[in-house]
C-alpha positions as CSV (number, residue, x, y, z in Angstrom):
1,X,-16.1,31.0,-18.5
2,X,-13.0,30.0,-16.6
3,X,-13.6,28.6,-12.9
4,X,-11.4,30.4,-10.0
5,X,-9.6,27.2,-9.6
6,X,-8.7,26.9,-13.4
7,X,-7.6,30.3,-13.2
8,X,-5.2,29.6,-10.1
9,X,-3.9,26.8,-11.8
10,X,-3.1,28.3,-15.0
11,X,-1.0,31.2,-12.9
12,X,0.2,28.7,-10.8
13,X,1.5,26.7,-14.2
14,X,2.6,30.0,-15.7
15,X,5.0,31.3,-12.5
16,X,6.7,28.0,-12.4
17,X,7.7,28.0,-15.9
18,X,8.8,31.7,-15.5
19,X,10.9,30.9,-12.6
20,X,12.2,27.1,-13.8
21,X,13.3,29.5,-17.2
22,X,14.7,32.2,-15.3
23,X,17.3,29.3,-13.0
24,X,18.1,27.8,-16.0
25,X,19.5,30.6,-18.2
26,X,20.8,32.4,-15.8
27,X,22.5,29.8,-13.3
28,X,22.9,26.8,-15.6
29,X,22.9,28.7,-19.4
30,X,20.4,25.8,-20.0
31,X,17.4,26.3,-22.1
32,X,16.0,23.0,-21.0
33,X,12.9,24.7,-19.1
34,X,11.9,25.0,-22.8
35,X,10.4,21.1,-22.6
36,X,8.2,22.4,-20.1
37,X,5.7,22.5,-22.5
38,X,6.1,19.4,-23.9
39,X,5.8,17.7,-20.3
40,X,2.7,20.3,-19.9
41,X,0.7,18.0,-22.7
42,X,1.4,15.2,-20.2
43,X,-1.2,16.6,-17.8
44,X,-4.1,16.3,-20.7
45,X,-3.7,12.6,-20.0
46,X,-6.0,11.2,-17.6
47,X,-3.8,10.7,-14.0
48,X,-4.0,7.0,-14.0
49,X,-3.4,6.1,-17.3
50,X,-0.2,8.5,-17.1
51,X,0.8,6.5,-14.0
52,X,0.4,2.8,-15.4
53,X,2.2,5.0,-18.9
54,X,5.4,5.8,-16.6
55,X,5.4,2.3,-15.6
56,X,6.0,1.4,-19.0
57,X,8.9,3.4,-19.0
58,X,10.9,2.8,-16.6
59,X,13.1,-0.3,-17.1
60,X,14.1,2.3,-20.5
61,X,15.0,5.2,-17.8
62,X,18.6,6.3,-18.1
63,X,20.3,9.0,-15.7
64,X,19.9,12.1,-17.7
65,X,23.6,12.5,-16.8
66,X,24.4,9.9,-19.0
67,X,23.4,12.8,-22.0
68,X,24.6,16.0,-20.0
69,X,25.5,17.7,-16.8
70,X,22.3,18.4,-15.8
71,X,23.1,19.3,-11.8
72,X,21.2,17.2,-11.1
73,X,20.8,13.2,-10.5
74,X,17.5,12.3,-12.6
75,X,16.2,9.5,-14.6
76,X,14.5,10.3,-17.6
77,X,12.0,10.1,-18.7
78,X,10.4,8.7,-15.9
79,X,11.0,11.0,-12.7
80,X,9.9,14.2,-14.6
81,X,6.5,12.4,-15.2
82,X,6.4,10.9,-11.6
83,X,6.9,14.5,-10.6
84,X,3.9,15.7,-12.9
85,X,1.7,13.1,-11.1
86,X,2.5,14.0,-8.0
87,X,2.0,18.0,-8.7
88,X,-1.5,16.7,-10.0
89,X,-2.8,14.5,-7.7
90,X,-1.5,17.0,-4.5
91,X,-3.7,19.8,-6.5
92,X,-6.6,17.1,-6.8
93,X,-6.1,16.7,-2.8
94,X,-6.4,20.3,-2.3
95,X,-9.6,21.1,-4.8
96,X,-11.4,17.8,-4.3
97,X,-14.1,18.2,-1.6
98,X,-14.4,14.6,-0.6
99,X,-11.4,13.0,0.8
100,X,-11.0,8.9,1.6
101,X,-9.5,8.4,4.9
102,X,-10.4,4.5,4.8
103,X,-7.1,3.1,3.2
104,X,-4.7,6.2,5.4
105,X,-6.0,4.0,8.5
106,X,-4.6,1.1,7.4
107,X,-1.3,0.3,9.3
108,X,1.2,-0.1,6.3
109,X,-0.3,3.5,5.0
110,X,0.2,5.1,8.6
111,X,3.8,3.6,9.0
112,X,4.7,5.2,5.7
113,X,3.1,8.4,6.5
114,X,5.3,8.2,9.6
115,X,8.5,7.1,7.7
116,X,7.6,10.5,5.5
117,X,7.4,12.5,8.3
118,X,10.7,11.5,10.1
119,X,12.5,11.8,6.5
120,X,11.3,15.4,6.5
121,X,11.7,16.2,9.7
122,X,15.5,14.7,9.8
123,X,15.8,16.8,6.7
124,X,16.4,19.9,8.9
125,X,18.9,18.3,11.6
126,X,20.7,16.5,8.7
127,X,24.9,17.7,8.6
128,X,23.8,18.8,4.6
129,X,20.0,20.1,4.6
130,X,20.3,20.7,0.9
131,X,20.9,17.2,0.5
132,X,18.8,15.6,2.4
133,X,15.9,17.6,1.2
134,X,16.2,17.0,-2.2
135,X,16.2,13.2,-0.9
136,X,13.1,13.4,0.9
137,X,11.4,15.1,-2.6
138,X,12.5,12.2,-4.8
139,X,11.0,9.8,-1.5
140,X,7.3,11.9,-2.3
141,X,7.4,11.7,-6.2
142,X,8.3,7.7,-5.8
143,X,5.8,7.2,-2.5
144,X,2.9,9.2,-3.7
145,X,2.2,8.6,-6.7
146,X,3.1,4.9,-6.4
147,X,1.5,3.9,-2.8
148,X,-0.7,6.7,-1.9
149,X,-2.6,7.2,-5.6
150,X,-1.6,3.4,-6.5
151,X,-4.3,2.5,-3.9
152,X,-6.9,4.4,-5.7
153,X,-5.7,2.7,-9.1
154,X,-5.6,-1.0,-8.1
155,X,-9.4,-0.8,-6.7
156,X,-9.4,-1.7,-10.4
157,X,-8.7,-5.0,-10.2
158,X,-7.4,-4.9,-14.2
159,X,-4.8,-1.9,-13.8
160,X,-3.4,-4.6,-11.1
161,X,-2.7,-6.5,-13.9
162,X,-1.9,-3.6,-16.4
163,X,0.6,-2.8,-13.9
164,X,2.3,-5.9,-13.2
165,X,2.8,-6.4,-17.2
166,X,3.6,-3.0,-17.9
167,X,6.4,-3.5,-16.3
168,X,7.7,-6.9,-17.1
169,X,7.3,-6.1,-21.0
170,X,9.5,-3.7,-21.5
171,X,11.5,-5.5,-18.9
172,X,12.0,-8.4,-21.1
173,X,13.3,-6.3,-24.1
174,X,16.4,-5.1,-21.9
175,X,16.5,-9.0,-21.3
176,X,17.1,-9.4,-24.5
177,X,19.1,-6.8,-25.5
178,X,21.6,-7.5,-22.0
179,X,22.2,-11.4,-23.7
180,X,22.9,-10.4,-26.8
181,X,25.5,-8.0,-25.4
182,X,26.4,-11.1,-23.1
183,X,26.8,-13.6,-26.0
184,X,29.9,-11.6,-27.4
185,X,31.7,-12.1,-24.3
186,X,30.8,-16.3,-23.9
187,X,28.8,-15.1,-21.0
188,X,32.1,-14.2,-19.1
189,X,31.2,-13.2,-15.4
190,X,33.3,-9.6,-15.3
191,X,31.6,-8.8,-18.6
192,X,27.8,-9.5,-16.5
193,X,29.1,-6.9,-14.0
194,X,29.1,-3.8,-16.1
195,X,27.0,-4.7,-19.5
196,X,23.9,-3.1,-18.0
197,X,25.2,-0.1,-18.6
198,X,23.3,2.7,-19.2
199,X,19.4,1.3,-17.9
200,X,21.0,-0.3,-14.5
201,X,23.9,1.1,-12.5
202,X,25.3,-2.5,-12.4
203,X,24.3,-6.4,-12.2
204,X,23.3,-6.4,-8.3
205,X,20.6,-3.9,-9.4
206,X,19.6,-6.0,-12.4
207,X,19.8,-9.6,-10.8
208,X,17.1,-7.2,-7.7
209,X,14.7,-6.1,-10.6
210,X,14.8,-9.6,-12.1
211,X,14.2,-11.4,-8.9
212,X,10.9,-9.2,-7.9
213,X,9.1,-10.4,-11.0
214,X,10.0,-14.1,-11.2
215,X,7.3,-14.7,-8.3
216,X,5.0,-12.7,-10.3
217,X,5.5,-14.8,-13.5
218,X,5.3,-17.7,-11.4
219,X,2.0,-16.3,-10.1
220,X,0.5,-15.9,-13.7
221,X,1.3,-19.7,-14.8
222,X,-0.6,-20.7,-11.8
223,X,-3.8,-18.3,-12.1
224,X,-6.4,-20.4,-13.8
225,X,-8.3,-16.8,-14.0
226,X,-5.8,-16.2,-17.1
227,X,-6.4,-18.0,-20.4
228,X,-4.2,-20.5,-21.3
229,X,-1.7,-18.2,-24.0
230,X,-1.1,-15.7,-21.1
231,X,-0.4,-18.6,-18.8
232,X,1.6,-20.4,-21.4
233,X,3.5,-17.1,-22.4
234,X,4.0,-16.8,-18.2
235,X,5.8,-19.8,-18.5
236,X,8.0,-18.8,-21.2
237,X,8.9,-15.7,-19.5
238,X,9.7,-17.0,-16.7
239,X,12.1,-19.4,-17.9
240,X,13.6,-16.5,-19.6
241,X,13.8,-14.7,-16.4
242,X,15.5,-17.6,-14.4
243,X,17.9,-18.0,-16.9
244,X,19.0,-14.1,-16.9
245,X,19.0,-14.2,-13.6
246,X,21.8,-17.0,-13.3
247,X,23.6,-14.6,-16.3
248,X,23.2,-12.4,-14.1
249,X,26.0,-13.5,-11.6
250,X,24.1,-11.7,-8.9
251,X,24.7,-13.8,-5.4
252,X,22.3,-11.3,-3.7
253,X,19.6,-11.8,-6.2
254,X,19.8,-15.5,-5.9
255,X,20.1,-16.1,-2.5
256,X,17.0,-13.3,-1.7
257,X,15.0,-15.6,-4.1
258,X,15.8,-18.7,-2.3
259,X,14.6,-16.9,1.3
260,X,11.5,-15.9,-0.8
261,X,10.5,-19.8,-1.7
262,X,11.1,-20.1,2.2
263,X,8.7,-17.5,3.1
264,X,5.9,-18.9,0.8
265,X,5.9,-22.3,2.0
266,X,5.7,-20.7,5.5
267,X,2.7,-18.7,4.2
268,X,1.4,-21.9,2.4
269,X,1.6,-24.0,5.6
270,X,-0.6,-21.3,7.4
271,X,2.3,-20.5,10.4
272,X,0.7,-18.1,12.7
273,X,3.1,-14.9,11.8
274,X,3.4,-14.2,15.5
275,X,5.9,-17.4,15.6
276,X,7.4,-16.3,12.5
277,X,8.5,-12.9,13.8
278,X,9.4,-14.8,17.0
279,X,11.3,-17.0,14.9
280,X,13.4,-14.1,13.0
281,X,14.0,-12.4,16.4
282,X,15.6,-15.7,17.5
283,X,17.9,-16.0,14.2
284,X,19.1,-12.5,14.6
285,X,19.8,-12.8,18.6
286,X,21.4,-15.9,17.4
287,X,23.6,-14.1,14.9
288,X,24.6,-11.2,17.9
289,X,25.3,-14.0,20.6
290,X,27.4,-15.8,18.4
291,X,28.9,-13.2,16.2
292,X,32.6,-14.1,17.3
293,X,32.0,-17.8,16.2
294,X,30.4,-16.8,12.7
295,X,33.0,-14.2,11.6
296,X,35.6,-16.5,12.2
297,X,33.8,-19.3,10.0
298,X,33.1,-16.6,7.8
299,X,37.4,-15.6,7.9
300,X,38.3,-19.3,6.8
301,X,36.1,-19.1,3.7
302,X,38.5,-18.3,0.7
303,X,36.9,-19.0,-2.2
304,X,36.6,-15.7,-4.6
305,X,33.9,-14.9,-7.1
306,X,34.3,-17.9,-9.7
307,X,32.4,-18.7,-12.9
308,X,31.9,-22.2,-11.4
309,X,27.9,-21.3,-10.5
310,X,28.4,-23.0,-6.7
311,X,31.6,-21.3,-5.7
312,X,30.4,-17.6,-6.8
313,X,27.0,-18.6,-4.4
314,X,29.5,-20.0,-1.6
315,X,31.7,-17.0,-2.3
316,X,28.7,-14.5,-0.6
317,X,30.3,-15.5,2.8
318,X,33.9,-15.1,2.3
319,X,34.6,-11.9,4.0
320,X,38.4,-12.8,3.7
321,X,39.6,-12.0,0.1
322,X,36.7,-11.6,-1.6
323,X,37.0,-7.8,-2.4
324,X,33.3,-6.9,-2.9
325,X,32.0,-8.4,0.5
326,X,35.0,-7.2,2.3
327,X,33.7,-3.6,1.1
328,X,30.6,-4.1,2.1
329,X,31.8,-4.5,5.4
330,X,33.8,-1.5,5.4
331,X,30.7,0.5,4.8
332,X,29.0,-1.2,6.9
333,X,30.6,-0.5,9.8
334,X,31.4,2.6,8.6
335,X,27.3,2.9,9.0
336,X,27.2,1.3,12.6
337,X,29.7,4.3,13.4
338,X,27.7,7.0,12.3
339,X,24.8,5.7,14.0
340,X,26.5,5.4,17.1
341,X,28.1,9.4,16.4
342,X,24.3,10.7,16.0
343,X,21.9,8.1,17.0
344,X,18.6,10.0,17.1
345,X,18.5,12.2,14.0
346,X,21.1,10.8,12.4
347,X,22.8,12.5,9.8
348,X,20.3,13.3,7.4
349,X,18.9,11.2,4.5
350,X,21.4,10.9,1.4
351,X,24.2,12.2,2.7
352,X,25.8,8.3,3.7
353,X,28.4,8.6,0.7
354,X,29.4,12.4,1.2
355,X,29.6,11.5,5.0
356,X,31.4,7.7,5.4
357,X,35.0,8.6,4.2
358,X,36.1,9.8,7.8
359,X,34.6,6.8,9.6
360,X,37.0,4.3,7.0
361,X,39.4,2.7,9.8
362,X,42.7,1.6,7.3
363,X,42.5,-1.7,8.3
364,X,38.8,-2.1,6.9
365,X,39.7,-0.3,3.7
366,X,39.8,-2.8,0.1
367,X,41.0,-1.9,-3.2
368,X,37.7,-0.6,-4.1
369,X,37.9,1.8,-0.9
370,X,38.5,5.8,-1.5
371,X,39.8,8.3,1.0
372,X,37.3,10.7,-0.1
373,X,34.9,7.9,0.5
374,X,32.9,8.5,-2.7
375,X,32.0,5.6,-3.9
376,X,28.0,4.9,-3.3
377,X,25.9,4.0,-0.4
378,X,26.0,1.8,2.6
379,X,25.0,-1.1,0.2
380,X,22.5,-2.0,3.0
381,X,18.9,-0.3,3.6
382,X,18.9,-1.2,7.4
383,X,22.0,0.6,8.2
384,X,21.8,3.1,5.8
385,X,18.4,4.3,7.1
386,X,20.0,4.1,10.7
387,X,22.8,6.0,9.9
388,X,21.5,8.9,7.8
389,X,18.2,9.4,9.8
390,X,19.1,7.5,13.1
391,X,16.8,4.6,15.0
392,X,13.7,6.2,14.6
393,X,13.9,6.5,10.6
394,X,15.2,3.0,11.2
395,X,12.1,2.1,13.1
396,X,9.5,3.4,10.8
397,X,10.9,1.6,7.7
398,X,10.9,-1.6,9.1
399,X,7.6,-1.1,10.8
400,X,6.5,-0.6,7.2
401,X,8.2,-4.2,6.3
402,X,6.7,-5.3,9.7
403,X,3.0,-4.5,8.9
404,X,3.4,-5.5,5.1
405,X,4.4,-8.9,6.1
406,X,1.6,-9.4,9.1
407,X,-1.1,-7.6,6.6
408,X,-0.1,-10.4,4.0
409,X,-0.8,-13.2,6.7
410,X,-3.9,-12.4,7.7
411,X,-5.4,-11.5,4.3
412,X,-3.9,-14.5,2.9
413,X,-6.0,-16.7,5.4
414,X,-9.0,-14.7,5.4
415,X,-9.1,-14.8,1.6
416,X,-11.6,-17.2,-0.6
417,X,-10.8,-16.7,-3.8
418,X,-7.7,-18.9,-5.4
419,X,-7.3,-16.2,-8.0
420,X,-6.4,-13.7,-5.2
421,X,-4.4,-15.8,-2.9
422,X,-2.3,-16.4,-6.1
423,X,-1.6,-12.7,-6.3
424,X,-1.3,-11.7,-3.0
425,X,2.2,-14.9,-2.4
426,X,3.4,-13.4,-5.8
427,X,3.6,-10.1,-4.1
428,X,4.7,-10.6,-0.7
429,X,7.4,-13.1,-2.4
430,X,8.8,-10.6,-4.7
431,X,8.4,-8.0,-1.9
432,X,10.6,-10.5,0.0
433,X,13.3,-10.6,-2.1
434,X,14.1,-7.0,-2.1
435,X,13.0,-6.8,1.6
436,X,16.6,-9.9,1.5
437,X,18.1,-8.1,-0.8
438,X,18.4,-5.0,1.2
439,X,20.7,-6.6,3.4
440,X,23.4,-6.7,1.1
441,X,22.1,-3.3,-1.0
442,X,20.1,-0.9,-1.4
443,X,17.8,0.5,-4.0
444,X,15.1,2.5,-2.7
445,X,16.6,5.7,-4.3
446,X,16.5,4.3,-8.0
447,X,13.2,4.1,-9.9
448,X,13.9,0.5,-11.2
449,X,13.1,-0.8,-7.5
450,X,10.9,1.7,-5.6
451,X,8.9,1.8,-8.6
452,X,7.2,-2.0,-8.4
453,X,8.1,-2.0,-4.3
454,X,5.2,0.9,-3.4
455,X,3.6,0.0,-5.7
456,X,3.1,-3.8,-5.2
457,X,2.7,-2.9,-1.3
458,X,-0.2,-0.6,-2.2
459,X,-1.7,-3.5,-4.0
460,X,-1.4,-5.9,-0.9
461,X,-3.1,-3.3,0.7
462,X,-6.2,-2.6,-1.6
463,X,-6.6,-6.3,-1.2
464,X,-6.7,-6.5,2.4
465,X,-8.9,-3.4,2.6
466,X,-11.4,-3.8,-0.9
467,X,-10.8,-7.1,-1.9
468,X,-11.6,-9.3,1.1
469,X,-13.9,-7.2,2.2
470,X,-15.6,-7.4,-0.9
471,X,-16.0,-11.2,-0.7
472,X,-17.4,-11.0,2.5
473,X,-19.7,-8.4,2.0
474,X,-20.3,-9.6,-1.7
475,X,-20.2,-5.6,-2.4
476,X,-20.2,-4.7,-5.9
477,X,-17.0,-4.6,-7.7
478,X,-17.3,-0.9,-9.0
479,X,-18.0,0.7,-5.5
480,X,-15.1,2.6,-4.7
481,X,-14.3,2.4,-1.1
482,X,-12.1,5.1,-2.0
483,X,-13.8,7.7,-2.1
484,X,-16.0,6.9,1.4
């Protein structure tokens, strides 16, 4: 006999394939609601092993436009499945009597439920709501299933691990693949910018995805919890990774890894993170204060982007003739001007590259500048978040980079185990370099990057909340602090 809730679902299952038919034929003349089966045998999976299954498939992902018009701007075959897991675990929310409220406390979780919340709320004041809805649904299938059910995974201290590696081994088969492609070329720089093609939109995205996980390989040839093949295959990797990274001809990447060393040793040296935050405030007053000085340094800098490995790093500041910075600055004031235009609710999440065209002064334009002002985002997270959903959508997403870093300090001194503290600097050091990176990008939208970003900050998390409190406590391993 058929519970009430099994037969709520199955109606609920049954309308939506209905209605997802009924668009499809009749607005698109798509039968492609006809895989809704096929993704239906997904949800005899068990929810956690179809999670750590869609990790495994992301660095494969391709934009299903690259097939068809679908209408749409999706990456299979990973965000249909991220959506199935989120569908699930919401019902599971709904029908579950017992809920865990101990990890929702935690500061991180409550700055992303408030970074949600503006997102949606911005959603309705946005200049295209359409838009900026849509945008806010691809933040909850990347942000629930990957934070908010990622901390119920990694109490598991082995689907941390199943995690990490799911991602990296699929990873390195791209690797592979990219060099080959590379080799026919001599490794020629303009052939690196576009060779990614179709599993990465270009190199700056690749060189981010490769940064985030050469602190985690790192991480692995240290842990003397691993045996030695794992360790010794780490090793290998990484030196794979470092030297794809270089092929890479990715400045960002580089220079976001080289911050990242930075930050470890200060975490290493046990710098209270009070001066540290005291520290970056003085940096950037520094940079405001003497803003004049530095662009006109920056003005005298000529040299282009150059196969020479040194001049295409010292190229990152030339803001003269370097056409891809100079860009970059366009839209970034472009940005600062939209902000300025709507400074509370900005103007709505996703719509920066419908929106920046008019705010293009002809001076600031390059060669790689449009009229239309179609050309991608604000190639910085900061002021792409303050310009589509104003300061306090600004606020909350660096609150959540705020309380990720201070989290990591603390835990990292409270912590015993060497195993751990291992883990926890990989993290927060590939967290750093994106957290760099989005400076000169941004890749929060894509599935390559917000994938491992929520989900390695849930994992900081579960070790701040479950881990360290387990070796102070000496609770057992199995008790799920979940679920109290």
């Amino acid at each position: 006999m058929l519970s009430k809730k099994q037969i709520i679902l199955f109606y609920i299952i049954a309308i939506v394939f209905v209605v997802a038919n009924c668009f499809f034929i009749v607005k698109q003349n798509s039968y492609i609601a006809y895989l809704f089966p096929i993704l239906l045998l997904l949800l005899f999976f068990p929810i956690d092993k179809l999670l750590l299954l869609s990790v495994f498939f992301v660095p494969f992902s391709v934009h299903i436009t690259y097939f068809f018009d679908f209408g749409a701007n999706l990456d299979v075959p990973t965000e249909p499945i991220f959506i199935i897991i989120l569908v699930i675990f919401l019902l599971k929310l709904i029908f579950e009597k017992k809920h865990s409220y101990a990890l929702l406390k935690h500061p991180v979780s409550l700055s992303i439920i408030a970074f949600l919340a503006w997102n949606f709320l911005t959603s309705f004041t946005s200049s295209m709501p359409l838009v900026s809805i849509k945008h806010f649904i691809m933040f909850l299938w990347f942000i629930i299933p990957f934070y908010f059910f990622m901390l119920r995974v990694a109490k598991d201290k082995k689907n941390i691990t199943k995690f990490l590696w799911l991602y990296i081994i699929p990873l390195t088969f791209i690797i592979i693949y990219f060099i080959i492609l590379h080799s026919q070329s001599f490794f020629n720089r303009e052939t690196a910018n576009f060779l990614q093609k179709p599993f990465f939109n270009d190199h700056t995205q690749y060189g981010a995805v490769l940064v985030m996980f050469i602190p985690i390989l790192f991480g692995f040839c240290l842990n003397t919890e691993y045996k030695k093949i794992i360790r010794f295959f780490s090793l290998l990797l990484l030196i794979f990774f470092i030297i794809a990274l270089i092929l890479s001809y990715a400045r960002a990447a580089w220079l976001s890894l080289i911050v990242a060393i930075v930050f470890v040793v200060i975490l290493k040296t046990k710098i209270n993170y009070k001066v540290f935050f005291v520290s970056i405030a003085v940096v950037i007053a520094s940079i405001f204060i003497f803003q004049n000085q530095i662009f006109l340094y920056l003005g005298n800098n000529k040299q282009n982007s150059s196969e020479n490995l040194l001049e295409h790093v010292v190229s990152v500041s030339n803001v003269k003739t370097d056409a891809s910075n100079k860009e970059r600055l366009n839209r970034w004031y472009c940005a600062y001007r939209m902000f300025k235009e709507k400074p509370v609710f900005g103007w709505g999440a996703g719509t920066y590259s419908q929106q920046y065209g008019i705010f293009q002064n002809y001076s600031e334009k390059t060669t790689e500048s449009t009229n239309s002002g179609d050309r991608g985002n604000a190639h910085n997270d900061y002021l792409g978040f303050l310009a589509e959903t104003g300061f306090i959508g600004f606020l909350t997403y660096v609150c959540i980079i705020f309380s990720v870093i201070i989290t990591s300090f603390k835990t990292y001194a409270r912590l015993k185990s060497k195993s751990l503290k291992i883990l926890l600097a990989s993290l927060i050091c590939s967290l750093c370099t994106y957290f760099v990176h989005a400076f000169l990008n941004n890749f929060l939208d894509e599935d390559k990057i917000a994938v491992p970003f929520w989900g390695m900050i849930a994992i900081i998390v579960v070790i701040d909340v479950y881990y360290s409190k387990f070796e102070e406590e000496k609770l057992p391993e199995k008790e799920n602090l979940l679920s109290e």
